[in-house]
N, CA, C and O atoms as a GROMACS GRO file, in nm:
protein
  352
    1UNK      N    1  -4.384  11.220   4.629
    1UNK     CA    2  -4.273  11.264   4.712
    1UNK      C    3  -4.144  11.238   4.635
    1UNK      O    4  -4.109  11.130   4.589
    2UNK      N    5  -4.079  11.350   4.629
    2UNK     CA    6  -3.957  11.320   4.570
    2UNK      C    7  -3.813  11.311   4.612
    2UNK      O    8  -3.787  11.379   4.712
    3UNK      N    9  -3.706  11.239   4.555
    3UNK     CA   10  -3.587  11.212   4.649
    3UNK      C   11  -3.558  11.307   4.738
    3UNK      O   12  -3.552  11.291   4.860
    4UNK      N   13  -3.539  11.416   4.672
    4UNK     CA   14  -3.511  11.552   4.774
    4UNK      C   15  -3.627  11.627   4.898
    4UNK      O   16  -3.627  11.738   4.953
    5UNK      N   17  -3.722  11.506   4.908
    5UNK     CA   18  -3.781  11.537   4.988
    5UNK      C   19  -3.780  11.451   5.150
    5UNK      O   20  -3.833  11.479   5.258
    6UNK      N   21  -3.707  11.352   5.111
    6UNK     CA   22  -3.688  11.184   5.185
    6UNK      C   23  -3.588  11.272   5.288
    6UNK      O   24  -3.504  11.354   5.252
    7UNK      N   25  -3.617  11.237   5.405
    7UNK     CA   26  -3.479  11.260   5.490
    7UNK      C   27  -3.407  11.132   5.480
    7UNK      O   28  -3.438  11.015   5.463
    8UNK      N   29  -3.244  11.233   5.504
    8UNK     CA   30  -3.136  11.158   5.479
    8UNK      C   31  -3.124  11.139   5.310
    8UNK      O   32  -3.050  11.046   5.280
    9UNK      N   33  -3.161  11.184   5.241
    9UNK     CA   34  -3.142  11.175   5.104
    9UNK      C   35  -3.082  11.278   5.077
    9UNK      O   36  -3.113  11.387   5.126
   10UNK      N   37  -2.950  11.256   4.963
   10UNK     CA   38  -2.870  11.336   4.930
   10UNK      C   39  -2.825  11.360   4.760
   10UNK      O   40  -2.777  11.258   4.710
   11UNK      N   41  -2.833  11.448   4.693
   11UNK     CA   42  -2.821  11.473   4.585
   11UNK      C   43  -2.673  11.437   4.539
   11UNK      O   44  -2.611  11.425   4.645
   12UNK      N   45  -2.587  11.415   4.435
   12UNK     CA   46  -2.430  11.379   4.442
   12UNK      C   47  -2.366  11.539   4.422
   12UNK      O   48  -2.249  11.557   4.454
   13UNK      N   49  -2.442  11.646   4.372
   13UNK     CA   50  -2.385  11.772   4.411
   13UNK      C   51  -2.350  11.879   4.493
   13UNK      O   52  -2.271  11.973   4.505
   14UNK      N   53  -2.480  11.804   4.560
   14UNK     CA   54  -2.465  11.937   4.683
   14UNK      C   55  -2.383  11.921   4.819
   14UNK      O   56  -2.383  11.805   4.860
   15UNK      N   57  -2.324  11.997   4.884
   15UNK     CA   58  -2.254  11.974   4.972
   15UNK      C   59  -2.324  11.952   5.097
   15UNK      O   60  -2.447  11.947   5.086
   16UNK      N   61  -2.266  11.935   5.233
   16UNK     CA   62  -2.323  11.928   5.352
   16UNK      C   63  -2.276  12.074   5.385
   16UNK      O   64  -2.175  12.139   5.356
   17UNK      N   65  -2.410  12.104   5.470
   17UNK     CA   66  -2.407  12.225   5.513
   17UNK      C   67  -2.310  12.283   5.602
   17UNK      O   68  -2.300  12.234   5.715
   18UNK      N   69  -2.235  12.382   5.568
   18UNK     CA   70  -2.120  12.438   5.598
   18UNK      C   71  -1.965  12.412   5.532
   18UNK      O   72  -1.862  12.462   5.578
   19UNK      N   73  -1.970  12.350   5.451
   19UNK     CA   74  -1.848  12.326   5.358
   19UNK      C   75  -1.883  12.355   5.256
   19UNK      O   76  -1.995  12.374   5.210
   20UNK      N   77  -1.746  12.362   5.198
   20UNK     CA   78  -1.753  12.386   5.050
   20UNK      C   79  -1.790  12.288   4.974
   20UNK      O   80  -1.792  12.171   5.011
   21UNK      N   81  -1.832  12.342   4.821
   21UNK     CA   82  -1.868  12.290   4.739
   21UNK      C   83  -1.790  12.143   4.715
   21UNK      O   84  -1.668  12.134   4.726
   22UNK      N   85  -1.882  12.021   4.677
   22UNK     CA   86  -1.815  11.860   4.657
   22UNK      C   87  -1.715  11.898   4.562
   22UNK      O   88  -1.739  12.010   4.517
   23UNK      N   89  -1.612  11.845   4.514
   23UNK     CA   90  -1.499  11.861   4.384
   23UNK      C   91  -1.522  11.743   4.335
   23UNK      O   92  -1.527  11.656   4.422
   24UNK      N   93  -1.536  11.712   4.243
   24UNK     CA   94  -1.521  11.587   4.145
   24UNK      C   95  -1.406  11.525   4.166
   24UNK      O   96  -1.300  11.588   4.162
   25UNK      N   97  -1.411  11.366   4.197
   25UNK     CA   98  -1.307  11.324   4.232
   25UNK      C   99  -1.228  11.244   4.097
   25UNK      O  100  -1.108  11.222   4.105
   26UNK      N  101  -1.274  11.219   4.023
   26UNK     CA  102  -1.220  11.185   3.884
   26UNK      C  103  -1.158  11.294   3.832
   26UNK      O  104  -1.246  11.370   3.792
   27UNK      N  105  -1.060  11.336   3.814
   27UNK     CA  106  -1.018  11.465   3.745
   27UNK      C  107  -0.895  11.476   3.685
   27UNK      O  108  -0.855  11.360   3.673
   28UNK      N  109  -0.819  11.544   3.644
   28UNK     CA  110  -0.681  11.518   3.560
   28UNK      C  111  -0.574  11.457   3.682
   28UNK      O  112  -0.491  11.367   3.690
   29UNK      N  113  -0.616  11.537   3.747
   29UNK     CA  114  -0.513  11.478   3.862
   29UNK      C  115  -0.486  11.331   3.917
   29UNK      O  116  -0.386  11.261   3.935
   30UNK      N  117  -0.653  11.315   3.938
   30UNK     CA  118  -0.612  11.146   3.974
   30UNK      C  119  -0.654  11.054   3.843
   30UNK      O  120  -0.709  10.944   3.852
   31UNK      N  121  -0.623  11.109   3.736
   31UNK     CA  122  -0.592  11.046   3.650
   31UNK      C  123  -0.437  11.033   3.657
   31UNK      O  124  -0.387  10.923   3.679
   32UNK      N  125  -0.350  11.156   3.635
   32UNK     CA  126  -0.210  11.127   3.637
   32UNK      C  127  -0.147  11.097   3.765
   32UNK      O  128  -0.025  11.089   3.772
   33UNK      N  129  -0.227  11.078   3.874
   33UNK     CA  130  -0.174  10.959   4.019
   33UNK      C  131  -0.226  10.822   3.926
   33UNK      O  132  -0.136  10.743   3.896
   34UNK      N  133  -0.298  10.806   3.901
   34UNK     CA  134  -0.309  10.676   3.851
   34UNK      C  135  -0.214  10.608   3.749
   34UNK      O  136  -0.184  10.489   3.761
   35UNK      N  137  -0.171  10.679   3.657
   35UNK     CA  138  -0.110  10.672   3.549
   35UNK      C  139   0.101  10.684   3.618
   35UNK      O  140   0.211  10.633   3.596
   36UNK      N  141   0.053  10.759   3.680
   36UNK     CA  142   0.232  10.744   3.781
   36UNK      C  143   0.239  10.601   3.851
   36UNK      O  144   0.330  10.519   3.866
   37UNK      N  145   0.106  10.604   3.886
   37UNK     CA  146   0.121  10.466   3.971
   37UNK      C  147   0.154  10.320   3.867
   37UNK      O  148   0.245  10.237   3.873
   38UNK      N  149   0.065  10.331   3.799
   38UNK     CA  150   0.098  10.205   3.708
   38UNK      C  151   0.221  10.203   3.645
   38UNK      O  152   0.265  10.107   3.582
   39UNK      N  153   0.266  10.290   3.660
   39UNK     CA  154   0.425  10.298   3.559
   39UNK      C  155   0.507  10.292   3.638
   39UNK      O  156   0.605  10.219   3.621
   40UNK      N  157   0.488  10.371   3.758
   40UNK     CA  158   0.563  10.285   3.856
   40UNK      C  159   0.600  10.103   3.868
   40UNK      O  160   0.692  10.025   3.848
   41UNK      N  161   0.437  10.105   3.922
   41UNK     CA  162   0.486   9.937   3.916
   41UNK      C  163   0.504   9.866   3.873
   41UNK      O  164   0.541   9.761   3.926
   42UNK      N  165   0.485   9.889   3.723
   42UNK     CA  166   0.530   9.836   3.621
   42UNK      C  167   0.686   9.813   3.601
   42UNK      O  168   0.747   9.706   3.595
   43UNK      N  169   0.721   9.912   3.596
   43UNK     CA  170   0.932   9.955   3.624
   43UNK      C  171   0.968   9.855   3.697
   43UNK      O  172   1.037   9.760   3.661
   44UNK      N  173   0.904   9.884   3.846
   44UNK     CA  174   0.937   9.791   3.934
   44UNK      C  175   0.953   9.618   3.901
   44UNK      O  176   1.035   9.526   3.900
   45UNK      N  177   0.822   9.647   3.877
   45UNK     CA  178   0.771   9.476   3.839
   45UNK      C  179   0.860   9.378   3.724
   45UNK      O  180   0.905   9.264   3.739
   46UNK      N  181   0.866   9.456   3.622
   46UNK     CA  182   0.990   9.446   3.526
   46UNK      C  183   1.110   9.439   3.561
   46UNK      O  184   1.183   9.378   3.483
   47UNK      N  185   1.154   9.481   3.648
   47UNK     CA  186   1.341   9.477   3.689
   47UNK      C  187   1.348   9.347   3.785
   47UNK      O  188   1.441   9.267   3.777
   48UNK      N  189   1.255   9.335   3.866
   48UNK     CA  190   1.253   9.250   3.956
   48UNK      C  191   1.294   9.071   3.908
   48UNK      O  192   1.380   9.006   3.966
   49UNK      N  193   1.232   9.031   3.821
   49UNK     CA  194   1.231   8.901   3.776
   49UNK      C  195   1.344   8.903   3.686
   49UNK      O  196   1.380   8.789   3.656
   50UNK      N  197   1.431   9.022   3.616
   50UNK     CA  198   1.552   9.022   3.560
   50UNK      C  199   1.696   9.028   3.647
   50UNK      O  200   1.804   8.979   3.615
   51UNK      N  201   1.661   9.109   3.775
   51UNK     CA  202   1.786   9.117   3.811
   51UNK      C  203   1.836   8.985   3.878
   51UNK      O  204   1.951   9.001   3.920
   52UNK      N  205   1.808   8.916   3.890
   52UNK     CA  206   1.900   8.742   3.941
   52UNK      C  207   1.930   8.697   3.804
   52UNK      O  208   1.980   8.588   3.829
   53UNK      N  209   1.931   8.710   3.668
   53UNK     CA  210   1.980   8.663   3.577
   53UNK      C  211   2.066   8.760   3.498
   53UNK      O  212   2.121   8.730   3.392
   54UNK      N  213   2.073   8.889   3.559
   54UNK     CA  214   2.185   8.991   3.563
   54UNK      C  215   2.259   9.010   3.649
   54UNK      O  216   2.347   9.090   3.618
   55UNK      N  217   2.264   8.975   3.743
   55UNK     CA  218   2.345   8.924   3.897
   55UNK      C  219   2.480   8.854   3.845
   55UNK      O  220   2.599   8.882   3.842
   56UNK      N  221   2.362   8.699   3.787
   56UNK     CA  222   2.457   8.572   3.734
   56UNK      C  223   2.552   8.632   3.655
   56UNK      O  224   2.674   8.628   3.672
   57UNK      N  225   2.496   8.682   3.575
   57UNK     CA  226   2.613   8.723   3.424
   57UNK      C  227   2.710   8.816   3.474
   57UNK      O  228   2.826   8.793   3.438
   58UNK      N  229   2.693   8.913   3.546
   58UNK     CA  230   2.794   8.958   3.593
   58UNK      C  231   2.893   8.834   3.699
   58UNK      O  232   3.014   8.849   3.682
   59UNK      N  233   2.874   8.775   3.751
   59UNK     CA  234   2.933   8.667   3.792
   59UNK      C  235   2.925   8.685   3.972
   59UNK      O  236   3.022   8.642   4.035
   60UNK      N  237   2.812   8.747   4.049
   60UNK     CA  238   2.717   8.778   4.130
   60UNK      C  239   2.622   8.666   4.219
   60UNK      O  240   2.542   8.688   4.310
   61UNK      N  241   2.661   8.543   4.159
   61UNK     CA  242   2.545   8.420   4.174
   61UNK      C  243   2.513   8.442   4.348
   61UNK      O  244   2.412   8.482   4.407
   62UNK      N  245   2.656   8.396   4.400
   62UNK     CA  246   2.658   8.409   4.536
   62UNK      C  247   2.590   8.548   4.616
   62UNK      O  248   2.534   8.535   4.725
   63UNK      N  249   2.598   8.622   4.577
   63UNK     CA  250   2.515   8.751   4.600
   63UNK      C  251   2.408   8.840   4.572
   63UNK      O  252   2.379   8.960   4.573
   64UNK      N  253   2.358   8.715   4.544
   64UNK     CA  254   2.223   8.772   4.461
   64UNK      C  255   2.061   8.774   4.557
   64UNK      O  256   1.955   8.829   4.525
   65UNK      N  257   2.082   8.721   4.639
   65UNK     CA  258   1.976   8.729   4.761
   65UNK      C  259   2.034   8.883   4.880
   65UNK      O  260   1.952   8.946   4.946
   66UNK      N  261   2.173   8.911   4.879
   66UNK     CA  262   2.193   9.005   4.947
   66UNK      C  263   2.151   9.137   4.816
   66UNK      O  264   2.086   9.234   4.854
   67UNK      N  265   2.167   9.134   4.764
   67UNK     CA  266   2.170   9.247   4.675
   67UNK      C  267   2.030   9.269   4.603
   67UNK      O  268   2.015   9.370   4.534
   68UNK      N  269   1.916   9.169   4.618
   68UNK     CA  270   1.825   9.189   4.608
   68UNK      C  271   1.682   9.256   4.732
   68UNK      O  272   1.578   9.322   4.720
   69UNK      N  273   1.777   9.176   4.867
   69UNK     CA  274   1.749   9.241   4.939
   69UNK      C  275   1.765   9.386   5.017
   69UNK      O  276   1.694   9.437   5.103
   70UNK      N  277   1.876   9.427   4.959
   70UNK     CA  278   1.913   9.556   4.967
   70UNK      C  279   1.869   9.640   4.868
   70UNK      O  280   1.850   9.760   4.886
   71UNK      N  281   1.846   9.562   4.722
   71UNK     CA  282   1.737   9.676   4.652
   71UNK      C  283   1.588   9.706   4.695
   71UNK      O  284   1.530   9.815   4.692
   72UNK      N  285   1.543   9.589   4.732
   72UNK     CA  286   1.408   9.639   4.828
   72UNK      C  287   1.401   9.709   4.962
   72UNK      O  288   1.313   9.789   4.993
   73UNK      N  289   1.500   9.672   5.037
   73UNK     CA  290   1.505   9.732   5.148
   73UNK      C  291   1.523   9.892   5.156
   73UNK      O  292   1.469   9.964   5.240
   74UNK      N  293   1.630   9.942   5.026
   74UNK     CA  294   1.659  10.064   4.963
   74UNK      C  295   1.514  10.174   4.915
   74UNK      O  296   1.476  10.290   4.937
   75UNK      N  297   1.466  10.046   4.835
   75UNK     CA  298   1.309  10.079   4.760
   75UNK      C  299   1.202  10.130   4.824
   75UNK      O  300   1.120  10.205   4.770
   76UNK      N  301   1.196  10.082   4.968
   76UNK     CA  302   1.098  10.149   5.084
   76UNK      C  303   1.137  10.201   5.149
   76UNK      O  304   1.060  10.228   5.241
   77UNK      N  305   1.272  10.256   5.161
   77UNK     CA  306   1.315  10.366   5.216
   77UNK      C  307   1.362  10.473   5.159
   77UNK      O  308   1.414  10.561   5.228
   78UNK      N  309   1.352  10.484   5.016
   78UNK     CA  310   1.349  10.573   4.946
   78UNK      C  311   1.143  10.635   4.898
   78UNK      O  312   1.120  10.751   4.862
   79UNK      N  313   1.066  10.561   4.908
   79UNK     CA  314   0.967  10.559   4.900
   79UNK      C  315   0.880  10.618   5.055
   79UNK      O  316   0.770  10.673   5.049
   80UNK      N  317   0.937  10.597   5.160
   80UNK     CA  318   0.899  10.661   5.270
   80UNK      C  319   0.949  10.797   5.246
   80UNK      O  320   0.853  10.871   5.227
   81UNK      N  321   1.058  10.857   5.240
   81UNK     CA  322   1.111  10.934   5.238
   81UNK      C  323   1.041  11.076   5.116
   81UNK      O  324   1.039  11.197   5.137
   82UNK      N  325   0.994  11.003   5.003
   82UNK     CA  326   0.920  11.114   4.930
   82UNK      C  327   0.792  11.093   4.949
   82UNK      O  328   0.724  11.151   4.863
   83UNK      N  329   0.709  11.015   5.053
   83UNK     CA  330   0.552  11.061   5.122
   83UNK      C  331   0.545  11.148   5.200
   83UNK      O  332   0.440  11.202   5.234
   84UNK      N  333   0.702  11.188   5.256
   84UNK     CA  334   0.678  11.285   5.328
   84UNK      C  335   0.737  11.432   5.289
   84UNK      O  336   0.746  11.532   5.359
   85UNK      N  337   0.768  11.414   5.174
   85UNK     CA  338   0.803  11.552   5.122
   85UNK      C  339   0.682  11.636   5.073
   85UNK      O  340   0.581  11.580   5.029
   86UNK      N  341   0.694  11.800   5.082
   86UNK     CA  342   0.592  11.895   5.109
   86UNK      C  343   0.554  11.875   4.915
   86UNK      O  344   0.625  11.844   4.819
   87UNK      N  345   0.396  11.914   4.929
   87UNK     CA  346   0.340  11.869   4.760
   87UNK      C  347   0.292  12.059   4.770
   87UNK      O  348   0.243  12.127   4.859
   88UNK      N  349   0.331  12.084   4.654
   88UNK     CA  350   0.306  12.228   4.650
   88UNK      C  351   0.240  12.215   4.499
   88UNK      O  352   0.198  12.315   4.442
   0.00000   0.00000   0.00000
């Protein structure tokens, strides 16, 4: 008896009946979501632990918890704002 004979057994190509064909989910695309993503947070991740010692030097000390919190607060509301823009 072979796999394709077992109920409930499913091949990784074939679709369920009435849809279209499976698409490969590894593909250029979510390669370059992946590759946006890490560079993203990377950027991010990098500015973060510099800007309180670029705050200081500008002479900022006192304002450096408001202005950090307004870059994050900025950061997810600029980030909401393009999840919902149309992907064509």
């Amino acid at each position: 008896m072979g796999t394709e004979d077992r109920p409930g057994s499913s091949s990784a190509t074939s679709a369920l009946p009435g849809t279209a064909a499976a698409q490969p989910i590894y593909n250029l695309q979510f390669a370059l979501l992946c590759l946006s993503s890490l560079l993203f947070s990377a950027s991010y991740n990098m500015l973060i632990p510099e800007l309180p010692g670029y705050l200081s030097g500008l002479g900022g000390a006192e304002y450096k918890g408001l202005i950090i919190a307004l870059f994050t607060l900025t950061a997810g509301i600029s980030r909401r704002s393009v999840v919902n823009l149309p992907i064509h």
